[in-house]
C-alpha positions in Angstrom: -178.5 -86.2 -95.0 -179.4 -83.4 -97.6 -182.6 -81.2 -96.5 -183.1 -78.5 -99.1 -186.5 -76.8 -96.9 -189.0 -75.1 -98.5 -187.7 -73.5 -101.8 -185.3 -76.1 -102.5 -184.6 -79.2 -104.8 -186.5 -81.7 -101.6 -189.6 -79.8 -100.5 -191.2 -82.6 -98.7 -188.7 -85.4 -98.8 -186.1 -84.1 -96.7 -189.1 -83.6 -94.1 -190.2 -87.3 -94.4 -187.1 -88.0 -93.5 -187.0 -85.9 -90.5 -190.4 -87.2 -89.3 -189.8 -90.6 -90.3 -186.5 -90.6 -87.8 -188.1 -89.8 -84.8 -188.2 -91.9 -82.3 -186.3 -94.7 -84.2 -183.1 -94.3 -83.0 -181.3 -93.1 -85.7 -179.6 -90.2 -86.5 -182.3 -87.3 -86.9 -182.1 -84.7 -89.5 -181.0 -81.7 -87.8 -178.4 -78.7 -87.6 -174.8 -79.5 -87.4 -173.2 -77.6 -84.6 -171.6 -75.5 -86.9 -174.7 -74.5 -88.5 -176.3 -73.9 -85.3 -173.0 -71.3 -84.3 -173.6 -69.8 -88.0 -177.6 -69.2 -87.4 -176.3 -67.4 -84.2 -174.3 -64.6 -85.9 -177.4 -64.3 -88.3 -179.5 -63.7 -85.3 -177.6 -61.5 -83.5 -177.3 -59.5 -86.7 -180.7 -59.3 -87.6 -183.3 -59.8 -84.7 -182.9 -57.0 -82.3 -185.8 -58.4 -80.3 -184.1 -61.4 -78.8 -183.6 -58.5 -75.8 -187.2 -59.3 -75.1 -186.5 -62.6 -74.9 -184.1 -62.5 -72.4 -185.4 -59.7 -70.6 -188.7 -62.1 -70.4 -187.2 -65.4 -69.3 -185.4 -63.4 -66.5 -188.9 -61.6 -65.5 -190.5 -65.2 -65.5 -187.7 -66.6 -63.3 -187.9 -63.4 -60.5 -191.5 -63.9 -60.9 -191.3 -67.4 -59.5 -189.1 -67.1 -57.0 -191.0 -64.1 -55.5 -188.3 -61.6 -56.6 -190.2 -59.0 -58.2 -193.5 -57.4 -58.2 -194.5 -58.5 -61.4 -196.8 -61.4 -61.5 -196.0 -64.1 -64.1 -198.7 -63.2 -66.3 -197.0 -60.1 -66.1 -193.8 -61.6 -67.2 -195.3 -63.5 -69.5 -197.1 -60.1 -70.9 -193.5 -58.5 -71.8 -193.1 -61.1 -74.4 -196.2 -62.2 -76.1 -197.3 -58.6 -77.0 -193.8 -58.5 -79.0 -192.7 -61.4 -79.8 -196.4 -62.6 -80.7 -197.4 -59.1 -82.5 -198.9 -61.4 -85.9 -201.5 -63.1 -83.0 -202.5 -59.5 -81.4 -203.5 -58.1 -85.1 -206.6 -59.7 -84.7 -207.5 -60.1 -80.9 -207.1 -57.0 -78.1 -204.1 -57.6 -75.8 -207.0 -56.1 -73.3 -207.7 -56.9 -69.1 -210.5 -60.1 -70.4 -207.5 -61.8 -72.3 -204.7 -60.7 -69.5 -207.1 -62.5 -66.8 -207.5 -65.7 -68.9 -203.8 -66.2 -69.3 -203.9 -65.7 -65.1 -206.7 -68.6 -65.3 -204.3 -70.6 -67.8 -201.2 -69.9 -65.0 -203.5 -70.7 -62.2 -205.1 -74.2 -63.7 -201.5 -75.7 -65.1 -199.4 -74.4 -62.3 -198.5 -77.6 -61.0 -197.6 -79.3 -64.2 -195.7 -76.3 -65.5 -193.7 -76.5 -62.6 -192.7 -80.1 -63.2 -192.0 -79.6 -66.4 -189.5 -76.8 -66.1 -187.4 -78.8 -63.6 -187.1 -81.1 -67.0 -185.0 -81.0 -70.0 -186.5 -82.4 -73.7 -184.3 -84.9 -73.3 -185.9 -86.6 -70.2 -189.4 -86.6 -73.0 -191.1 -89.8 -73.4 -194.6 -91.2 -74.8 -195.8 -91.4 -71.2 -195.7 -87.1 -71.2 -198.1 -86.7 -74.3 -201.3 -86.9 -72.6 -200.5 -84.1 -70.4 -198.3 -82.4 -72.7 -201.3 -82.2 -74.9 -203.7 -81.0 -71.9 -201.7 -78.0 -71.5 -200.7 -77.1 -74.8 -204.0 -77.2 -76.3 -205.5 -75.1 -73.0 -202.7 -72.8 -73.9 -203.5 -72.6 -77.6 -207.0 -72.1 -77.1 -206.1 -68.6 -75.4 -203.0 -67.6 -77.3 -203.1 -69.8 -80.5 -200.6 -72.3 -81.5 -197.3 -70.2 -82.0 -198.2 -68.1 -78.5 -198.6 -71.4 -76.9 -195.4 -72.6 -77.9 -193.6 -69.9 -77.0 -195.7 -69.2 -73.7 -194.3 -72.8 -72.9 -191.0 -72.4 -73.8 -190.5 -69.2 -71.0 -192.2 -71.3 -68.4 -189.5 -74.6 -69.0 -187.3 -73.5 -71.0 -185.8 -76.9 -71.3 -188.2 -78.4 -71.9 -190.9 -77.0 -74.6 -189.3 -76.2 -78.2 -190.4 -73.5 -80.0 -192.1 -72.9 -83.2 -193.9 -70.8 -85.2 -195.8 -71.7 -88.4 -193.0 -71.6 -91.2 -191.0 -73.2 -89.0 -194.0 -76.0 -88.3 -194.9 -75.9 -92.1 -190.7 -76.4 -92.6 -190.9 -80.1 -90.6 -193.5 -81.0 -92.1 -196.3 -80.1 -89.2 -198.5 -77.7 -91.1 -200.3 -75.8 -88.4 -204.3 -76.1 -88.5 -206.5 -74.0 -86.8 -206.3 -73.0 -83.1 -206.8 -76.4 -80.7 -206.5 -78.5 -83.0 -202.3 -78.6 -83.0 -201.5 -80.7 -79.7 -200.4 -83.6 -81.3 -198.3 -81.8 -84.0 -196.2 -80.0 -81.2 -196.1 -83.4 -79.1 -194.7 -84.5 -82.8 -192.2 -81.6 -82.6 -190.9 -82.6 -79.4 -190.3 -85.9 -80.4 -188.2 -84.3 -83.3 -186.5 -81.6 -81.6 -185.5 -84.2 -78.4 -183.8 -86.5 -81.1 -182.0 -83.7 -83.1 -181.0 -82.3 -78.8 -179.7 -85.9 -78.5 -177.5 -86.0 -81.8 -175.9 -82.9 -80.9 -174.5 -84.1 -77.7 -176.9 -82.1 -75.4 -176.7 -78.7 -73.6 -173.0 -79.7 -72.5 -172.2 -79.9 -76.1 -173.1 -76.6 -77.2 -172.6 -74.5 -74.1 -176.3 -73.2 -74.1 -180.2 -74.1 -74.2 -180.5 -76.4 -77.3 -184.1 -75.6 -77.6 -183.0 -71.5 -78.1 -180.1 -72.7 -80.1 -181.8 -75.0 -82.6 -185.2 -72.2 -82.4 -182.1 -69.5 -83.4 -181.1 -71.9 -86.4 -185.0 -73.0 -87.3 -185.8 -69.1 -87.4 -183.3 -68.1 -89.8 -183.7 -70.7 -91.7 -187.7 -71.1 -92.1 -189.3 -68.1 -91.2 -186.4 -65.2 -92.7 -184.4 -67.8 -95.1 -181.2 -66.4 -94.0 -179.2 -69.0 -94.3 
C-alpha cells in the first residue's frame, strides 16, 4: 500500500486508508521493518536528544520503585522541559505548573499504574473512556503533544507518541488543548494495528511504540526519509 505523506502524490488518501483500516482487521498501513531499522540510523544520526529520552524513562522507573530521590514529577521534569521546548515558549516551566503535574501524578496514579503493566496490544474499545479521562487531564496541563509523551514515560508500552506533524501526517489534525482525546484514542487504535502487523515487540527486538515514534519522527516532523 503506497503512502506518499504530506508533500507527496497522496496527501490525504494514503491517510484514509490508514484510518479507514483500523480496527478492521486488515493489514494497516504502516512501516515495514526495514523502514523502521532505516528511520533508526536517521535517528541516531540526527537527534542527539534521544539521551534525554533514555535518561528520563530510567529516572521514571527508579522513581517508581523508590530508587532514587527524585520524585516522578521530577523524572518526568528531565524530559518535558527538553523534549517539549515548542510547549514552554509560551507557558513558565515555574513551581505553579511543577505542582499541577504532582496533582496530575497524584489523581491518575492508579490508572497509570495499570496501564504501564500493559502493552498497545492488549488495547480495546472498553479502555477509551478512561484512556480519554487521563489524556485529556493530561493535555489540559501540558497540551496535547506533552500529554502524549508524558504518557508514553509512564507505560511505555502502552501510550504511542505523537506530536502535531506527526498527528496532521495520519490524518488526526490536532485542535486546540482538551479537545484531542479521542484523536489520540484514534491513534492508538492505529498504532496497535500497525504493532500487530509487524509481529510485536518479539519481532523487532525493542519497544514498537519508540520504534514506529523513531520512523513517524523522521518521516513527518524532519522528512528525513
Amino acid at each position: 500500500m503506497k503512502f506518499e505523506g504530506p508533500g507527496g502524490r497522496d496527501p490525504g488518501g494514503g491517510r484514509r486508508k490508514m484510518l479507514a483500516y483500523a480496527g478492521t482487521g486488515k493489514k494497516p498501513w504502516g512501516p515495514s521493518l526495514h523502514e523502521l531499522q532505516s528511520a533508526r540510523e536517521a535517528f541516531e544520526i540526527h537527534e542527539p536528544r534521544d539521551l534525554f529520552y533514555r535518561a528520563a524513562t530510567e529516572l521514571v522507573t527508579l522513581a517508581l520503585e523508590g530508587k532514587v530521590s527524585l520524585s516522578l514529577a521530577e523524572a518526568l521534569a528531565v524530559l518535558l522541559q527538553t523534549w517539549n521546548k515548542m510547549f514552554y515558549q509560551y507557558k513558565k516551566f515555574d513551581g505553579q505548573h511543577f505542582s499541577e503535574i504532582e496533582q496530575l501524578i497524584a489523581d491518575n496514579y492508579a490508572a497509570l499504574l495499570t496501564f504501564r503493566k500493559r502493552s498497545i496490544e492488549t488495547f480495546s474499545p472498553d479502555d477509551r473512556p478512561d484512556v480519554s479521562r487521563v489524556f485529556r487531564a493530561f493535555e489540559e496541563v501540558l497540551g496535547p503533544v506533552g500529554a502524549a509523551k508524558s504518557l508514553h514515560l509512564l507505560a511505555p508500552r502502552f501510550f504511542p507518541l505523537w506530536d502535531r506533524a506527526i498527528a496532521q501526517g495520519y490524518g488526526l489534525t490536532l485542535k486546540e488543548k482538551g479537545r484531542n482525546a479521542d484523536r489520540y484514542c484514534r491513534f492508538m487504535g492505529i498504532v496497535k494495528a500497525q504493532v500487530e502487523s509487524l509481529g510485536g515487540e518479539q519481532a523487532l527486538g525493542r519497544n514498537p511504540l519508540k520504534a514506529i515514534d523513531e520512523y513517524n519522527y523522521c518521516k513527518f516532523t524532519k522528512r528525513w526519509i
